[in-house]
C-alpha positions in Angstrom: -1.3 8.7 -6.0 1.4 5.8 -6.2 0.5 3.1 -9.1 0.7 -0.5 -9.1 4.2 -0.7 -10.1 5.4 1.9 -6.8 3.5 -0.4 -4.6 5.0 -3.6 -6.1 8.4 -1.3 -5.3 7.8 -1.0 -1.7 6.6 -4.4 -1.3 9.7 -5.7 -2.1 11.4 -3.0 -0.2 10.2 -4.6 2.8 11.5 -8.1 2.6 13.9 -8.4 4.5 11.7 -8.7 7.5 10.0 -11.9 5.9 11.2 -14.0 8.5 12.0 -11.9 11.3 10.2 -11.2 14.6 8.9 -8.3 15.4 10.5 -7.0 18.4 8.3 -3.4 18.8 5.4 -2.2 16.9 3.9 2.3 17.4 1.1 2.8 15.9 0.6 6.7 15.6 -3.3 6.4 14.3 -6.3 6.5 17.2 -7.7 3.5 16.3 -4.7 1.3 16.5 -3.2 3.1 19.1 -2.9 0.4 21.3 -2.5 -2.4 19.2 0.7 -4.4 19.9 1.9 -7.1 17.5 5.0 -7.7 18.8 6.4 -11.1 19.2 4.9 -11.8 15.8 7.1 -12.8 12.8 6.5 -11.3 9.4 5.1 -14.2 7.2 4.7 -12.2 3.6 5.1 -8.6 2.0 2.8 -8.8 -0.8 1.2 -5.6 -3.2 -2.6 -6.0 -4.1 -3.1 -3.1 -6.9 -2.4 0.1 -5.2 -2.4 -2.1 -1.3 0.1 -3.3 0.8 -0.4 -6.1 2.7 1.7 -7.1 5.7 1.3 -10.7 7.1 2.2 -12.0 10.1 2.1 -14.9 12.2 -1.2 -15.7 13.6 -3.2 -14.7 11.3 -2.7 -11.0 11.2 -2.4 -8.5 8.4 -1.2 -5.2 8.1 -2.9 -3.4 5.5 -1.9 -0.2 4.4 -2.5 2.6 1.3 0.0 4.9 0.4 -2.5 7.3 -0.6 -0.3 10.9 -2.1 2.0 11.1 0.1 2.5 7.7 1.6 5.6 5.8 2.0 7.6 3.0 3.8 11.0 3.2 4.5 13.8 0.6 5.4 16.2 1.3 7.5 18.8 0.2 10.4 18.0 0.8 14.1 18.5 3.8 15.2 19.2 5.3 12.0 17.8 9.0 11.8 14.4 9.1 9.9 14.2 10.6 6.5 10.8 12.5 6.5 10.0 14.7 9.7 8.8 12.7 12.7 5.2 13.9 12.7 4.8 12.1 9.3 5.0 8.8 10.7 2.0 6.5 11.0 3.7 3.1 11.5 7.0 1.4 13.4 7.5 -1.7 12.9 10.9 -3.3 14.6 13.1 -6.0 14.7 16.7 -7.1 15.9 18.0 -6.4 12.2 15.5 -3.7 10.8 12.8 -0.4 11.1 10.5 -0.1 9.0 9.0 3.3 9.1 5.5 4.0 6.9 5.1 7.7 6.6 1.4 9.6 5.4 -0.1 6.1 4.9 -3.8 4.4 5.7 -3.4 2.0 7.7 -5.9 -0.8 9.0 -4.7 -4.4 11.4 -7.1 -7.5 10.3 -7.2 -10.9 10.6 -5.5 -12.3 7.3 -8.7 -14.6 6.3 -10.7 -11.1 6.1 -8.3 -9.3 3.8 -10.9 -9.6 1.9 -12.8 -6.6 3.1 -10.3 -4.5 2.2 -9.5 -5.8 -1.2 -12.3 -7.8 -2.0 -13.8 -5.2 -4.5 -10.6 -5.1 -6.5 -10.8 -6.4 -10.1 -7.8 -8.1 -11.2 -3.8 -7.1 -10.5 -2.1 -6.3 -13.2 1.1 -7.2 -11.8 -0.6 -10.1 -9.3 -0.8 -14.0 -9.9 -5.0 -13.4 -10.2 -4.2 -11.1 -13.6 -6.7 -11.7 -16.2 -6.8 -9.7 -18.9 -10.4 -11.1 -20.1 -11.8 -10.6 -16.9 -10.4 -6.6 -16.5 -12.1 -6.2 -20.4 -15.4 -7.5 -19.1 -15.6 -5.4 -16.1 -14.6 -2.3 -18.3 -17.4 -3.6 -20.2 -20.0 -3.5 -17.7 -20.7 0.3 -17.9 -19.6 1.2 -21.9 -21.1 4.8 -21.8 -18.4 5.9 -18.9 -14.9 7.9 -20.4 -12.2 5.2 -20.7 -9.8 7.9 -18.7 -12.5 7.4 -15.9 -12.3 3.6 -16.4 -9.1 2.4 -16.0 -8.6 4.2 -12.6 -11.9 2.8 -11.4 -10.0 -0.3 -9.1 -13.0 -2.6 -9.7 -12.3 -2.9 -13.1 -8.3 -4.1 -12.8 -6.0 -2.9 -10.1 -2.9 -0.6 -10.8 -3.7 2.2 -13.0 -2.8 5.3 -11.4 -3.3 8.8 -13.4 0.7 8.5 -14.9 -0.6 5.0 -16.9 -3.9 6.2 -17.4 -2.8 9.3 -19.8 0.3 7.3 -21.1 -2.2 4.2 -21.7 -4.5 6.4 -23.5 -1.9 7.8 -25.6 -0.1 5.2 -26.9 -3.6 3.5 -27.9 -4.4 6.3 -29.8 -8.0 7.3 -27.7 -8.9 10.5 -26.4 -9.4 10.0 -22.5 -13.0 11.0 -22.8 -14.2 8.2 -25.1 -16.8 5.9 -23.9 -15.3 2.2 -23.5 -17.7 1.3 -25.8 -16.0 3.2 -28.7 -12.5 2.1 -27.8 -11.5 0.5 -30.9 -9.6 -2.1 -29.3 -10.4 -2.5 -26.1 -8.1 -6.0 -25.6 -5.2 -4.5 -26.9 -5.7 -1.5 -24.6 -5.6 -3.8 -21.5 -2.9 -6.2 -22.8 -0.7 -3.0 -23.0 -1.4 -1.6 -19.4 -0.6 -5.4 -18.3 2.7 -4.8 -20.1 4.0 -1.1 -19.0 3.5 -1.8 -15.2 5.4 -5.1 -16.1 7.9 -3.1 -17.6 8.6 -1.0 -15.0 7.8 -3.5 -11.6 11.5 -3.2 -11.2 12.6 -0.4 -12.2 12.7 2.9 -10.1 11.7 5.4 -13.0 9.4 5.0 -15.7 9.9 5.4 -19.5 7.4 5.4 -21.8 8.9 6.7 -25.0 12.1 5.1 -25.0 14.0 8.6 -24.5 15.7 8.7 -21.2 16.5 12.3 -21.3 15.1 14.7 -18.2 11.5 16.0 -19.7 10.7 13.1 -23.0 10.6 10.2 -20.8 6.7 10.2 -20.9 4.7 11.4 -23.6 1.7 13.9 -22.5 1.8 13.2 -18.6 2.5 15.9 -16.6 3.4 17.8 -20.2 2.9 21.5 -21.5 3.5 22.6 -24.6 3.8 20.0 -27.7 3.2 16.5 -28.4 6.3 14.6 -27.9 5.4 12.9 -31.7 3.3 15.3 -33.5 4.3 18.7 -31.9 0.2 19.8 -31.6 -0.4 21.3 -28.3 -1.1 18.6 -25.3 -4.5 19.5 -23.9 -5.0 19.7 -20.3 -8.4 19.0 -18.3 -10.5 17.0 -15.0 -11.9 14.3 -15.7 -13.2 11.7 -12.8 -16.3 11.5 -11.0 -17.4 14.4 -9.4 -15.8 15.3 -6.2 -13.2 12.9 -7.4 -11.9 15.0 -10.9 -8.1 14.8 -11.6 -6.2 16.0 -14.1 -5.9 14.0 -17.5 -3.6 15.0 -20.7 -3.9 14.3 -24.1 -2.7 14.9 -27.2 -5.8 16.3 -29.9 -4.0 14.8 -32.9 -2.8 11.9 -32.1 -5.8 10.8 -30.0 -8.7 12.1 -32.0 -12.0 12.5 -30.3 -14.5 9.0 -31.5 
């Protein structure tokens, strides 16, 4: 599922329709299959967490979730699309641009109810609303859950996908499957996430260890074999809610079970 920082990415990807009209809008979803918000000018692209938000003139937002999959494209008129034409949800128009969202949720509400969208969200780690005190007390408010399971829970701060969950863990030294409550430094922990999804908010690839080369450019996500630092054997497992398990990696050594 796209982090934070991705989101942040196609938010600014969309831009340059701040300011335009739209001239068309296809929605290719039943429950917005007639909706029509042409004639509407594109007020703001903004990222909320892991949600885009679209507003327009009027009072209207455009909310959408990338979910896997999910994407939105910028492109010329008539310019051929890049993913298969059954992939598109969204068309949005103007004289100058198309913008083409591919796999993606998609919802059209007035801007003042955003809220019910991304009202349950705890703070942006890349937003104007980031509070670093606030994500540690909502961590807080159920210690006895894994800290892996924590930081992709949305309530608690908004941004954390599985790559900076397992990269997060890591570089803090705690086994995934450690109750917040024994997270030595739970602060820290949170001040760091703040800082690698600032890191990368403009960047198209993401580097954790400092080594650009193809395979050490993160250090246990997505790995098999041995710890980028220590050489001991990344261990690989689910870890979630259930229904909702995903995989998690961790290194045994240099995050020691607490």
């Amino acid at each position: 599922m796209p982090e934070g920082d991705t989101v942040f990415h196609t938010a600014r990807r969309l831009d340059p329709l701040v300011g335009q009209e739209l001239t068309s809008t296809d929605f290719r979803i039943p429950s917005l299959a007639t909706v029509d918000l042409s004639g509407r000018t594109v007020v703001e692209s903004a990222s909320r967490g892991k949600h885009l938000l679209l507003r327009l003139s009027g009072d209207v937002t455009i909310h959408s979730h990338l979910k896997m999959e999910g994407r939105w494209d910028l492109q010329k008129p008539g310019e051929k699309f890049r993913r298969p034409e059954f992939d598109i949800r969204a068309l949005l128009r103007t004289e100058q641009h198309q913008a083409v969202g591919y796999a993606v949720l998609l919802d059209v509400v007035p801007t003042a109810e955003e809220h019910s969208l991304v009202g349950h969200l705890g703070p942006d780690l890349l937003g104007a609303d980031w509070d670093p005190e606030v994500a540690v007390e909502r961590l807080m408010r159920l210690p006895h859950v894994p800290i892996g399971e924590a930081l992709l829970d949305q309530r608690n701060l908004a941004g954390i996908g599985n790559v900076y969950r397992a990269e997060i863990c890591f570089l803090s030294g705690v086994a995934p499957r450690t109750p917040v409550s024994a997270v030595p430094n739970l602060p820290r922990m949170v001040t760091l996430a703040a800082r690698l999804l600032d890191i990368h908010r403009d960047k198209a690839s993401r580097v954790t260890t400092g080594d650009r080369r193809p395979g050490r450019r993160l250090w246990v996500y997505g790995r098999k074999g041995p710890c980028l630092r220590c050489g001991t054997t990344v261990l690989i497992d689910e870890l979630g809610p259930e229904g909702q398990e995903r995989t998690v990696w961790w290194c045994p050594y240099c995050q020691p079970p607490r």
